[in-house]
Backbone as CSV, one residue per row, in Angstrom:
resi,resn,N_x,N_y,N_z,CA_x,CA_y,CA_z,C_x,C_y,C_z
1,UNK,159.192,83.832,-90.865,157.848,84.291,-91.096,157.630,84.604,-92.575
2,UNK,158.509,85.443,-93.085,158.462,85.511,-94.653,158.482,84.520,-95.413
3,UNK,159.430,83.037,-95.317,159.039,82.273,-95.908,157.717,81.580,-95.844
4,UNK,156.746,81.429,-94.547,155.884,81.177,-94.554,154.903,81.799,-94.725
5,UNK,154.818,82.886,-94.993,153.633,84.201,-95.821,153.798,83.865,-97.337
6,UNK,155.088,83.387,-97.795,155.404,83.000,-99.354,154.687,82.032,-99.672
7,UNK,155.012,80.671,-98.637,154.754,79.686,-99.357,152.916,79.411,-99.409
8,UNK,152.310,80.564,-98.665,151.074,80.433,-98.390,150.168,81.266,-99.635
9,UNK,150.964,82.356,-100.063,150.593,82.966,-101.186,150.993,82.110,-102.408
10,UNK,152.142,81.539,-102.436,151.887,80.393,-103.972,150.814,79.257,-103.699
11,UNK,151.187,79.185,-102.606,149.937,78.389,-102.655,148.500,78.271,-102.982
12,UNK,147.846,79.310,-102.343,146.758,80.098,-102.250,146.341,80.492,-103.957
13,UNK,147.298,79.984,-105.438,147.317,80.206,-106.190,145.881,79.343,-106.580
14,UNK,146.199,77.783,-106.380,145.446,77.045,-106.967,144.750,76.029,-105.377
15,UNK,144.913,76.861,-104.274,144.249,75.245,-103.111,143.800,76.569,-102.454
16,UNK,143.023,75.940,-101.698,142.660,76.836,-100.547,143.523,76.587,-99.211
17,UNK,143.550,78.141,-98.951,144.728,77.733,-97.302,144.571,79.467,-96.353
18,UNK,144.254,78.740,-95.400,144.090,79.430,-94.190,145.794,79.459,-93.131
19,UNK,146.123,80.662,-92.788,147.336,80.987,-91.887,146.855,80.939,-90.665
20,UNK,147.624,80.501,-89.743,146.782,80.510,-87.913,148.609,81.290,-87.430
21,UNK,148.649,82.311,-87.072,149.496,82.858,-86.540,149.600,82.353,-84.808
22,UNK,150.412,82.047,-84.430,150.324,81.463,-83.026,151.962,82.204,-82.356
23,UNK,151.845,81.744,-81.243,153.122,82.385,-80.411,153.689,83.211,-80.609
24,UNK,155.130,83.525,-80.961,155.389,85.080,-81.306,155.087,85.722,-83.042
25,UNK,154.666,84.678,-83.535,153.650,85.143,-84.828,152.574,86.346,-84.995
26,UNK,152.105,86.326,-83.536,150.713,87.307,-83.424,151.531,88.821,-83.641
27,UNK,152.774,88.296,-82.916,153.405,89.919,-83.344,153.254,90.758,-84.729
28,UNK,153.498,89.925,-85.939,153.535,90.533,-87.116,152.054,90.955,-87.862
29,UNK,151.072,90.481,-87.129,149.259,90.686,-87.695,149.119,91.963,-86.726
30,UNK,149.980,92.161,-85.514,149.360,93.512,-84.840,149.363,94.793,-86.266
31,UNK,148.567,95.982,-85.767,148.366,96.652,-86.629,149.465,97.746,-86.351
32,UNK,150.069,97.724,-85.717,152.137,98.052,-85.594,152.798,97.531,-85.152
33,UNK,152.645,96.627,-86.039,153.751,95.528,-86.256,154.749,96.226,-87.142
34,UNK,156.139,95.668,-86.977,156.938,96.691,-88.481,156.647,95.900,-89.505
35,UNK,157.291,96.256,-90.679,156.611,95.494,-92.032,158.300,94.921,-92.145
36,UNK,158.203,93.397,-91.636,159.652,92.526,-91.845,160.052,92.699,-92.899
37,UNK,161.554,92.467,-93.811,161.985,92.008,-94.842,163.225,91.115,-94.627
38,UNK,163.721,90.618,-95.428,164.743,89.664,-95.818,164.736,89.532,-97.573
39,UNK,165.813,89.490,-97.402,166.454,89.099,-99.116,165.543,89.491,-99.829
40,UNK,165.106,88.440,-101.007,164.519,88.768,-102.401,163.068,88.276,-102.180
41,UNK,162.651,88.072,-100.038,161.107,88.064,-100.359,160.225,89.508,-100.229
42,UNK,158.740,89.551,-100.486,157.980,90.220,-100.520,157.673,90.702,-98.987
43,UNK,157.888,91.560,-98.458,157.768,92.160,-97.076,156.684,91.542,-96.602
44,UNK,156.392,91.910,-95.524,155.417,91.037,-94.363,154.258,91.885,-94.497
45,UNK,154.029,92.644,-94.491,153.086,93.659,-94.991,152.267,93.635,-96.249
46,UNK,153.235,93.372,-97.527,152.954,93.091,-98.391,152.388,91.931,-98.745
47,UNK,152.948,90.758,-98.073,152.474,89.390,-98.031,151.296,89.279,-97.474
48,UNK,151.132,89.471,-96.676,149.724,90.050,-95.696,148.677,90.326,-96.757
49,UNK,148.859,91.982,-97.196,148.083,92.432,-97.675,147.736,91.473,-99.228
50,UNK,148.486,90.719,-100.078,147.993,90.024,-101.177,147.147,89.085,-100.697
51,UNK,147.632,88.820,-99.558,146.681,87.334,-98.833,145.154,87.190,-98.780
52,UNK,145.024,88.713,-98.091,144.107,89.609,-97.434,143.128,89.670,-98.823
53,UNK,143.950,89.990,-99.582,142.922,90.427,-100.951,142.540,89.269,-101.940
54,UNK,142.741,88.237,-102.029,142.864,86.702,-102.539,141.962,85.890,-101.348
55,UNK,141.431,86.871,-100.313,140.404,86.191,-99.269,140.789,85.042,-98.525
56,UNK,142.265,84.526,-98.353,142.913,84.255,-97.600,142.817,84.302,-96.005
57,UNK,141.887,83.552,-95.295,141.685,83.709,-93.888,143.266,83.839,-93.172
58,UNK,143.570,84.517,-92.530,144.432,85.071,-91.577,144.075,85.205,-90.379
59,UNK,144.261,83.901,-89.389,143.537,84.031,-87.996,144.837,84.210,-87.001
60,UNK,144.457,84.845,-86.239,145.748,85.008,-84.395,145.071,84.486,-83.659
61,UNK,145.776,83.545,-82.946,145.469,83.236,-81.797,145.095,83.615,-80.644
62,UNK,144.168,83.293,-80.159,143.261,84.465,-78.914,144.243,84.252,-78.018
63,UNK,144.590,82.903,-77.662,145.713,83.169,-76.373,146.944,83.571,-76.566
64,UNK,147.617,83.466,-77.638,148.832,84.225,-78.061,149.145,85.208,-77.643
65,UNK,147.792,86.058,-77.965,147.358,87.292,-77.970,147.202,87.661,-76.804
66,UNK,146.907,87.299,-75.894,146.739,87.664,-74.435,147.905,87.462,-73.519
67,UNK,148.595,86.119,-74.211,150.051,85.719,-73.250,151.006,87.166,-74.246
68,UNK,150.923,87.578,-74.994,151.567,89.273,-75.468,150.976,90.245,-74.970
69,UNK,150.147,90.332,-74.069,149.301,91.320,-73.182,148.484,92.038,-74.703
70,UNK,148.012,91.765,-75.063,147.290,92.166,-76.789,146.181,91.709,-77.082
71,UNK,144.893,92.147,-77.880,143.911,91.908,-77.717,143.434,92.325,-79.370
72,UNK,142.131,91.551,-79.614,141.654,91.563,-81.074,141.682,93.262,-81.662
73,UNK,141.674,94.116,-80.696,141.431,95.017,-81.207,142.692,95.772,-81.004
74,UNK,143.800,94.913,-81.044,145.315,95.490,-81.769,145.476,95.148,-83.203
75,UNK,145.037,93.915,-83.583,145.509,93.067,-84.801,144.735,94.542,-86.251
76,UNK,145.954,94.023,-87.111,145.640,94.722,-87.909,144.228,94.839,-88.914
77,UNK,143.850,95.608,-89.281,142.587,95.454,-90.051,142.769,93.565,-91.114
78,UNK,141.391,93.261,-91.026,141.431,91.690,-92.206,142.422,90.381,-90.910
79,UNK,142.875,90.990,-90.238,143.106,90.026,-89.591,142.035,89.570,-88.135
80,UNK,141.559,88.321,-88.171,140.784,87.351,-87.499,141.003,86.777,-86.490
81,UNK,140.406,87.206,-85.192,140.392,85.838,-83.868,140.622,85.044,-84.124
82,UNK,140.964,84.028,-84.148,140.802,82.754,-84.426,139.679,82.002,-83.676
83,UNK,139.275,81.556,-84.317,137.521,80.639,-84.101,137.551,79.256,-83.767
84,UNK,137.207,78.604,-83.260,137.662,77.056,-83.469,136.298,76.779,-84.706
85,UNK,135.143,77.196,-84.390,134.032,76.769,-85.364,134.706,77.357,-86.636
86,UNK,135.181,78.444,-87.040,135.292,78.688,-88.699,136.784,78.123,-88.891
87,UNK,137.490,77.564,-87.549,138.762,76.705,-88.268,138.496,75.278,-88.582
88,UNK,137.488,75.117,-87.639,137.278,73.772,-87.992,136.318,73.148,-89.122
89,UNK,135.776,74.393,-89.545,134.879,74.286,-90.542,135.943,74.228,-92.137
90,UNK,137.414,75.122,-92.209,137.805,75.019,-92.974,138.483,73.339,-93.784
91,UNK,138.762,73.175,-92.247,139.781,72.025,-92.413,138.703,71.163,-92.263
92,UNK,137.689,70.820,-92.208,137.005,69.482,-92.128,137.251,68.936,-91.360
93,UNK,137.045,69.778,-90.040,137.779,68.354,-89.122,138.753,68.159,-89.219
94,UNK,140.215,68.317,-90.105,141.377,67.684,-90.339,141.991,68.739,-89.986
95,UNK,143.797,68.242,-89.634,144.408,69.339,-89.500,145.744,69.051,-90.434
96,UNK,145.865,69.735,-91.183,146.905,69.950,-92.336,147.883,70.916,-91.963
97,UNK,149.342,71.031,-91.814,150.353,71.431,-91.428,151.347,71.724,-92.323
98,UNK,151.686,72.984,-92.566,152.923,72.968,-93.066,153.149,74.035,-91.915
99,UNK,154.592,73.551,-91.248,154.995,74.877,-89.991,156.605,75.420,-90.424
100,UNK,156.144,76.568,-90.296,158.056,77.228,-90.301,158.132,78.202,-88.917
């Protein structure tokens, strides 16, 4: 998960990019969730929150969310339902993948 909060914040430097948290992903957008770490990356929390502030859409999956017995109004503040109209509006129709 940390590497993929990383590679979304360098990214997010110069492209635009939207995160879709899915399956046991939704865990870390709940709003107690713990704040992950590993090695020499930037905590999950932290990653989050730069994302969050760089206007970085951060969507969970509605069914994720429900197959975790969990609901929009666990996810942490700035984090998003996921929409199909404002996902599909990002991507143009297309779906672009990078998965970890």
């Amino acid at each position: 998960m940390l590497m993929a909060l990383n590679m979304a914040t360098m990214m997010s430097e110069d492209r635009d990019v939207a995160v879709y948290f899915d399956i046991n992903g939704v865990n870390v957008v709940l709003a107690d969730a713990p704040d992950l770490t590993y090695a020499q990356f930037p905590s999950s929390k932290t990653q989050i929150a730069t994302l969050l502030s760089k206007g970085v859409p951060l969507m969970a999956c509605p069914g994720c969310l429900t197959a975790a017995g969990k609901s929009a109004a666990d996810l942490a503040p700035g984090i998003q339902l996921a929409d199909k109209q404002k996902f599909f509006s990002f991507t143009n129709g297309r779906i672009l993948t990078l998965d970890y």
